[in-house]
C-alpha positions as CSV (number, residue, x, y, z in Angstrom):
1,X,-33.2,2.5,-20.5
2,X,-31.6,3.3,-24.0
3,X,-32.3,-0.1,-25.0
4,X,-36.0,0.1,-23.9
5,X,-36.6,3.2,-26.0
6,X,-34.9,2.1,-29.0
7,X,-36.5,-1.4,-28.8
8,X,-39.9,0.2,-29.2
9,X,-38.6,2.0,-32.2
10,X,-38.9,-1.3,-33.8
11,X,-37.8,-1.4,-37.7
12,X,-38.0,2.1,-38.4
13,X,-34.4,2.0,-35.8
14,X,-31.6,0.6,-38.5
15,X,-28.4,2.3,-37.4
16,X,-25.3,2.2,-39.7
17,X,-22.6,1.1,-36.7
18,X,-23.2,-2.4,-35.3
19,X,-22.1,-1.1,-32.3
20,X,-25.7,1.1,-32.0
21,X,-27.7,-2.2,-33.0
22,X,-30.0,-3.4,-30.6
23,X,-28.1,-7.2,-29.8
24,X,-24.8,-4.9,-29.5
25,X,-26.0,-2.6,-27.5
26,X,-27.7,-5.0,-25.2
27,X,-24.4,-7.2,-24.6
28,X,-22.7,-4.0,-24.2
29,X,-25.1,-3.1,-21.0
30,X,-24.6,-6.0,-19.5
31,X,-21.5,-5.9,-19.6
32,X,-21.3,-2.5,-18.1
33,X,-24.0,-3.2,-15.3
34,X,-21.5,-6.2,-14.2
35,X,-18.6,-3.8,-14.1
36,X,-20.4,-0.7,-12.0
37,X,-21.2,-3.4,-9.7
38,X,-18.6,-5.2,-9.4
39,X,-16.3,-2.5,-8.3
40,X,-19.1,-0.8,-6.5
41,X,-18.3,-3.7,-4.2
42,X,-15.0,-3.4,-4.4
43,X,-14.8,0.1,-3.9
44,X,-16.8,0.1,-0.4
45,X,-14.9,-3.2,0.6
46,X,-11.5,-1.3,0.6
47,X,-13.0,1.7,2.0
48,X,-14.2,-0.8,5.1
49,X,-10.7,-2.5,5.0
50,X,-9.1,1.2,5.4
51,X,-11.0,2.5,8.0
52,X,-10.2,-0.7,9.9
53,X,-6.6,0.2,9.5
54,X,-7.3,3.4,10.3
55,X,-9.1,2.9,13.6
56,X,-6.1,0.4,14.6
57,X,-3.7,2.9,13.6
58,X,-4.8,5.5,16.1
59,X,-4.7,3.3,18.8
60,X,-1.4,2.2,17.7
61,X,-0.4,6.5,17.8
62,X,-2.1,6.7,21.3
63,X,-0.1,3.8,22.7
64,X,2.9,5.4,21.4
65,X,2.7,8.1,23.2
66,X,2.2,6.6,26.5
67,X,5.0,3.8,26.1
68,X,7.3,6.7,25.3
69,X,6.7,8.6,28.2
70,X,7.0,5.9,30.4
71,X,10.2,4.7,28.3
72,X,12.0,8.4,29.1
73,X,11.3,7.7,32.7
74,X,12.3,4.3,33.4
75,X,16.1,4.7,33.6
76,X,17.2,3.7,29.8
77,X,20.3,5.5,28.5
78,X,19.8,8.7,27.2
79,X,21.4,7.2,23.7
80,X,18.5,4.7,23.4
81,X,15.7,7.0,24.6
82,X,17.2,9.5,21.8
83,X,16.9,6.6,19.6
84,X,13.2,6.0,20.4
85,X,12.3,9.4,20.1
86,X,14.2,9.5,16.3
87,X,11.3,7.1,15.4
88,X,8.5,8.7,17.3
89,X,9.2,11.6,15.4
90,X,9.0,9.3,12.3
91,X,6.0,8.6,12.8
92,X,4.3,11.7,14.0
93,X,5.6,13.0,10.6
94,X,7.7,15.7,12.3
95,X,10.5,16.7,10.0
96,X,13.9,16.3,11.5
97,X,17.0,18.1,10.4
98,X,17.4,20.5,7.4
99,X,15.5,19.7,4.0
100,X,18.1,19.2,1.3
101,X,17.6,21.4,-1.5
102,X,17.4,19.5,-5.2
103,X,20.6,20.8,-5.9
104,X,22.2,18.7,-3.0
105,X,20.2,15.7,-3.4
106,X,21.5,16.2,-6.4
107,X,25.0,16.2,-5.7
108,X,25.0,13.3,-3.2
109,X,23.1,10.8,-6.1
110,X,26.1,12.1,-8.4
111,X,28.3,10.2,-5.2
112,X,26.3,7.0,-5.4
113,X,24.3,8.2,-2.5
114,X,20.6,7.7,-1.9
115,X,19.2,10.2,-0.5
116,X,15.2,10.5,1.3
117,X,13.7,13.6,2.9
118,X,12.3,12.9,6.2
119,X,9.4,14.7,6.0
120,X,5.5,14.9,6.6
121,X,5.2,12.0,3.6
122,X,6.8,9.9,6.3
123,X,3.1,9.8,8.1
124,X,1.6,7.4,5.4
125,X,0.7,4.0,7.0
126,X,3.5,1.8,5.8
127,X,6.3,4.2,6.9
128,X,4.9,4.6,10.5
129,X,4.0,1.0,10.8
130,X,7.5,0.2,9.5
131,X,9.0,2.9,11.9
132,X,6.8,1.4,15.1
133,X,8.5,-1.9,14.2
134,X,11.7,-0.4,14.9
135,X,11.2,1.9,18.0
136,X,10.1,-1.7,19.5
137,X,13.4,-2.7,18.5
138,X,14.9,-0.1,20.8
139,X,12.4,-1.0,23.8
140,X,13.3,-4.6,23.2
141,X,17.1,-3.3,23.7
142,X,16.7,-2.2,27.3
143,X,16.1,-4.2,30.4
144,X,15.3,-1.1,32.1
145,X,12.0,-0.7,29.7
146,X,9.6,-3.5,32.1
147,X,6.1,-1.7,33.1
148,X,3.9,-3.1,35.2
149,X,0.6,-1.9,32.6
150,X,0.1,-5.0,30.1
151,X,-0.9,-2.7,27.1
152,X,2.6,-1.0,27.5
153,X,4.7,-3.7,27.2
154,X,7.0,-4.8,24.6
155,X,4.8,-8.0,24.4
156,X,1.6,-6.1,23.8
157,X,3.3,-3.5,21.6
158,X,4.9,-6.3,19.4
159,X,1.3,-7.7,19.0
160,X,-0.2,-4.2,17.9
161,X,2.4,-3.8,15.6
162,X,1.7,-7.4,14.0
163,X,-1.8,-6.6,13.9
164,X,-2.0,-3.5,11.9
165,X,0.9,-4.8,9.4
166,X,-2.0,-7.0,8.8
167,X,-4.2,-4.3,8.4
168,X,-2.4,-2.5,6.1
169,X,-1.6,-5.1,3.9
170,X,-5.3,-5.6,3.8
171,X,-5.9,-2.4,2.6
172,X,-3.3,-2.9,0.4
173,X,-4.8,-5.7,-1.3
174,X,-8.2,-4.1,-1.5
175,X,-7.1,-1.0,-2.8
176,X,-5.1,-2.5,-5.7
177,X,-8.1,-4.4,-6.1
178,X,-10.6,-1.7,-6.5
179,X,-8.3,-0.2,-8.7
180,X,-7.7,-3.4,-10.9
181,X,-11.6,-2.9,-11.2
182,X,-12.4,0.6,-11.2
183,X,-10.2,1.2,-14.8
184,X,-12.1,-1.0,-16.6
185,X,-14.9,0.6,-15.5
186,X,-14.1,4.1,-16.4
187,X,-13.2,2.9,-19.9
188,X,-16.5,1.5,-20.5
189,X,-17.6,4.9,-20.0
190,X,-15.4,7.3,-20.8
191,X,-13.7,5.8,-23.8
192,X,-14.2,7.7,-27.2
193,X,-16.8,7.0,-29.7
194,X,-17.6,3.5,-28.2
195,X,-17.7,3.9,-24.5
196,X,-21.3,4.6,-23.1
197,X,-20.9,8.5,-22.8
198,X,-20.3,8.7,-26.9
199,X,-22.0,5.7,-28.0
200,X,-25.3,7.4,-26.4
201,X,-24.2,10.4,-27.6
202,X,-24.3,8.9,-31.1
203,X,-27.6,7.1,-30.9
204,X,-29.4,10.0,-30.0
205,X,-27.9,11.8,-33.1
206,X,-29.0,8.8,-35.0
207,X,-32.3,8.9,-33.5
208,X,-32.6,12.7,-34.5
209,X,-31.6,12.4,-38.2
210,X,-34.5,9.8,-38.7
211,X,-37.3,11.5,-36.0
212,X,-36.4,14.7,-36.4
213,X,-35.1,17.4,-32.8
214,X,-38.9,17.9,-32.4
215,X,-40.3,14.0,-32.2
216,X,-40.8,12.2,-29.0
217,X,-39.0,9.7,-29.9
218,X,-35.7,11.8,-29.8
219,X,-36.9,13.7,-26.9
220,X,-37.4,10.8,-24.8
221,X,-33.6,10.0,-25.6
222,X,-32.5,13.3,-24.9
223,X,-33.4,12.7,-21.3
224,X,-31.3,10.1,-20.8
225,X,-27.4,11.6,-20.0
226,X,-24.7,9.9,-18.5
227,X,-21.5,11.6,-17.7
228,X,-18.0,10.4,-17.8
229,X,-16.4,9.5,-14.8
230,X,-13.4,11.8,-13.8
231,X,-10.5,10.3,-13.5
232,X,-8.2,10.5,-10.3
233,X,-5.2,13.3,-11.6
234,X,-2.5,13.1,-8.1
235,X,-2.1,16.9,-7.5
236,X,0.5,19.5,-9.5
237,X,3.2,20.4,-7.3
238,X,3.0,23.9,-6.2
239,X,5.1,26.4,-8.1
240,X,8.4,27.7,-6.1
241,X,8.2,31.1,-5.3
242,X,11.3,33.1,-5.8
């Protein structure tokens, strides 16, 4: 639309950038078109690959559940059922055991030792999906673990978990792809002087040195506002409280 206005402007538009000439400023749209649409697609693509890993993964939390209660009541040893619930607990995201404070991660990376919280973080998809592959492991371990419902078996369970590792690397992919895409994007708008935000910024400025604040032809410009796109900023930790 920019383009359009200035177009009609006809000689009496001679910016000093080349940037703000008409041939620049058309390539420049174009390109930016090619990139809002481009990750547009991108962007709803690995929102549809995430819900699909998302619908999978509470299936995946439901079956848990009732292979675990029929796993405490089939005669396993206590030792393996204590196992199974270790991971259960993984995956629910229940915390388990004191939270180290930094000082004592601290001290144990001083003695070579890594340490991890197991905490709430533990939910995201790749830990639980990693964790159901190993409370499988323990069903695998006993004989005694044989129900007579298909969708609780280990067979059925191994396949679910296959599945959604599927899934999620899926939504990996897609992510990292709409991100690959989206930065780009957000440059072309939101960078400084040349990006689209600023260099319609500075044609309109142009356009009101030469028309004057009062001329239609800057007022139809100063219609015309795009916005930066906000950039994702992960969350400041929450100050400790004495």
């Amino acid at each position: 639309m920019v383009i359009t206005k200035v177009k009609g402007y006809e000689t009496q538009y001679h910016p000093p950038k080349p940037d703000m000439e008409i041939a620049a400023l058309g390539d420049f749209i174009v390109g930016v078109k090619k990139s809002v649409k481009d990750t547009k697609a991108a962007e709803i693509f690995a929102a549809s690959e995430a819900k699909t890993r998302k619908d999978e993964y509470k299936v995946m939390k439901g079956l848990l559940t009732s292979s675990f209660n029929a796993f405490q009541i089939c005669g396993a040893p206590q030792s393996s059922i204590e196992s199974a619930d270790h991971y259960v607990k993984l995956i629910r995201g229940i915390r388990i055991g004191k939270k180290l404070t930094p000082e004592e991660i601290a001290a144990q990376a001083a003695e070579g030792n890594t340490v991890k919280q197991i905490s709430a973080s533990h939910a995201g998809y790749t830990n639980a999906i990693e964790n159901f592959g190993s409370y499988i492991e323990v069903l695998k371990g006993c004989p005694e673990y044989n129900p007579h419902e298909e969708f609780l078996k280990v067979d059925a369970l191994t396949k679910l978990y296959t599945d959604i590792l599927e899934l999620n690397t899926n939504a990996i992919t897609a992510d990292q792809a709409y991100v690959v895409l989206r930065n780009p994007r957000n440059k072309l708008f939101n960078e400084p002087v040349v990006g689209l935000v600023d260099l319609t910024k500075r044609i309109k400025k142009y356009v009101k040195s030469v028309f004057t604040a009062t001329s239609p032809e800057y007022k139809q410009l100063a219609a015309i506002r795009f916005t930066r796109i906000k950039e994702y900023k992960p969350p400041k930790p929450k100050p400790k409280k004495d």
